[in-house]
C-alpha positions in Angstrom: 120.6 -9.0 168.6 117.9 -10.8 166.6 118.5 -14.2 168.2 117.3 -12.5 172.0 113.6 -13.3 171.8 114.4 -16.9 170.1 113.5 -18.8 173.5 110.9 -17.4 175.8 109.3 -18.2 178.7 107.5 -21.6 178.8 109.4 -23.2 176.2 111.4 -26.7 176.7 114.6 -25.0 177.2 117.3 -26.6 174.8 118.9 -29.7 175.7 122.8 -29.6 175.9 126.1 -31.9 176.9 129.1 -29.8 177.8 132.2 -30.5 179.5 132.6 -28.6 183.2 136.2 -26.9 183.7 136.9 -30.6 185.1 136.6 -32.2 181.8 133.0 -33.8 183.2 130.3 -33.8 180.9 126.6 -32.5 182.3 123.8 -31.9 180.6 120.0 -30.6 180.9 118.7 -34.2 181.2 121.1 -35.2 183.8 118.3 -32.8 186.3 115.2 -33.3 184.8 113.0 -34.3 187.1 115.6 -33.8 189.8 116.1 -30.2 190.5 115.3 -27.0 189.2 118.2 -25.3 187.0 119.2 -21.5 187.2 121.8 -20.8 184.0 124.0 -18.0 184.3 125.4 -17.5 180.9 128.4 -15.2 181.0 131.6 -13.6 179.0 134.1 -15.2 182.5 137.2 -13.7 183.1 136.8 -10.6 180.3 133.9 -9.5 182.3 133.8 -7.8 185.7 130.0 -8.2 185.9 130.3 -11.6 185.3 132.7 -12.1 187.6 130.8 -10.3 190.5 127.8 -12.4 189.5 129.5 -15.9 189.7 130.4 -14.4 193.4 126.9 -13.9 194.5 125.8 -16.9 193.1 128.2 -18.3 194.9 127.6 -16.2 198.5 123.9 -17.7 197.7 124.5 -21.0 196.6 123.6 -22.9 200.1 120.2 -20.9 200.0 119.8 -21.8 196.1 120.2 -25.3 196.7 117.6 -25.2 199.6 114.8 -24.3 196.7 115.5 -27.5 195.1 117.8 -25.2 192.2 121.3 -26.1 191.1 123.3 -23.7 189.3 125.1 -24.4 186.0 127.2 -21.5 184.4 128.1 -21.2 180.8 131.6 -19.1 179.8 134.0 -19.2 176.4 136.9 -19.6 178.9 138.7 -22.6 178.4 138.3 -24.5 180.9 141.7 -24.3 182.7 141.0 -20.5 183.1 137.7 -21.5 184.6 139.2 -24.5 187.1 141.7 -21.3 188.4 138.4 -18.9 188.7 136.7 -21.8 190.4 139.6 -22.3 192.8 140.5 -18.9 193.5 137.0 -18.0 193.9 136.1 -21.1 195.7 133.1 -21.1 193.2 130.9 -24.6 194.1 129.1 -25.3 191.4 129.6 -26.3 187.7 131.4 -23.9 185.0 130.5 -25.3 182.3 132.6 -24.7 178.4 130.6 -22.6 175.9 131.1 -25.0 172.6 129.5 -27.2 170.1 127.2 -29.9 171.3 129.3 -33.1 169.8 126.6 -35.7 170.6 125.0 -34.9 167.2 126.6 -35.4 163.7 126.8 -32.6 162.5 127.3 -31.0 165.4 124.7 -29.3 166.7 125.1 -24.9 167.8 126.5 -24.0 170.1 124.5 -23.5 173.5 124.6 -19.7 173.2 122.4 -19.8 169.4 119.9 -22.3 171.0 119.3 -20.5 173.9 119.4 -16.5 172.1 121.9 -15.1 173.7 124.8 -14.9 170.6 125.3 -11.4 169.6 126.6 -10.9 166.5 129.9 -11.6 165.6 131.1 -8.1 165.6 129.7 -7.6 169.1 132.3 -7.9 171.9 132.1 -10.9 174.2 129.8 -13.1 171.1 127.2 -13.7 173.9 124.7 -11.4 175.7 125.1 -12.4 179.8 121.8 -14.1 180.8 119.7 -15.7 183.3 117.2 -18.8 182.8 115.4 -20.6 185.5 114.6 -24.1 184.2 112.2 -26.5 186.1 112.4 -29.8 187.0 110.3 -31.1 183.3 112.7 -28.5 181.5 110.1 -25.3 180.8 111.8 -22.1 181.2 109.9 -20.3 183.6 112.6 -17.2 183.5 114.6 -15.4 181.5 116.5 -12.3 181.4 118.9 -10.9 178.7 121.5 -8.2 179.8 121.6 -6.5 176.7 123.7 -3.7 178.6 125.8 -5.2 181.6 125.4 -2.2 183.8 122.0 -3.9 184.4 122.5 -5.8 187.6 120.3 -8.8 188.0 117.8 -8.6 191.2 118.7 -11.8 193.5 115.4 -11.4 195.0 113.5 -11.6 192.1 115.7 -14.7 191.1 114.9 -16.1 195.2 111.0 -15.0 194.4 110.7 -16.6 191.2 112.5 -20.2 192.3 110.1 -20.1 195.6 107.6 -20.4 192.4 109.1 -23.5 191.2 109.0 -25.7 194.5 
């Protein structure tokens, strides 16, 4: 838990390359100066509450895209478990693989220490599910941790604070 309050609001939120459940590589730079970004970091398939969250993302996703936001979600699945979630949820935007950067040598963390949202190795799931909105120079504007899943993100907060961003 002491990684949480690493990043904060109006920090440059870490850059990252990841491969999608596609095997295509995306990064933060890929949108700067393009679109707005809304992560959803989340445990994927072990995780109801993740599960239900890619789903509303997804109901909203036409509306999201209409405030200049895309979305890019961040799971530990492998990635074929995340192209049959995608299908059979019809999910239309990128899943992207929880992993090692490789574009450094060494490599550098993984995207789930640079943004604080590892938990502790004994903690189950090794991430805490969480919610950034990035703008389009790449300052996180919001963030929330779910320290305790039960918590169920407010879309109209999420809606309120992308009008912001536009």
């Amino acid at each position: 838990m002491d990684n949480v309050n690493r990043i904060r609001v109006g920090f440059f939120a870490p850059s990252f390359v990841l491969k999608d459940s596609e095997s295509k590589k995306l990064g933060l730079l890929d949108f700067r100066g393009h679109k707005n970004l809304l992560l959803f970091f989340c445990h994927g398939k072990r995780s109801q509450f993740c599960l239900d969250w890619l789903d509303e993302l997804n109901r909203f996703y036409d509306h999201i895209q209409l405030k200049e936001t895309e979305i890019l979600s961040f799971t530990q699945d492998e990635r074929w478990i995340s192209h049959r979630i995608k299908e059979e949820k019809k999910i239309r935007f990128p899943i992207l693989k929880i992993e090692s950067d490789l574009r450094f040598d060494p490599p550098a963390p993984p995207v789930t220490q640079q943004y604080g949202v590892q938990a502790s190795e004994s903690e189950e799931g090794n991430l805490y599910p969480a919610i950034f909105l990035v703008d389009k120079m790449g300052i996180i504007r919001y963030r929330k941790v779910y320290i305790q899943p039960s918590e169920k993100p407010n879309l109209k907060e999420l809606l309120c604070e992308m009008d912001r961003l536009s």
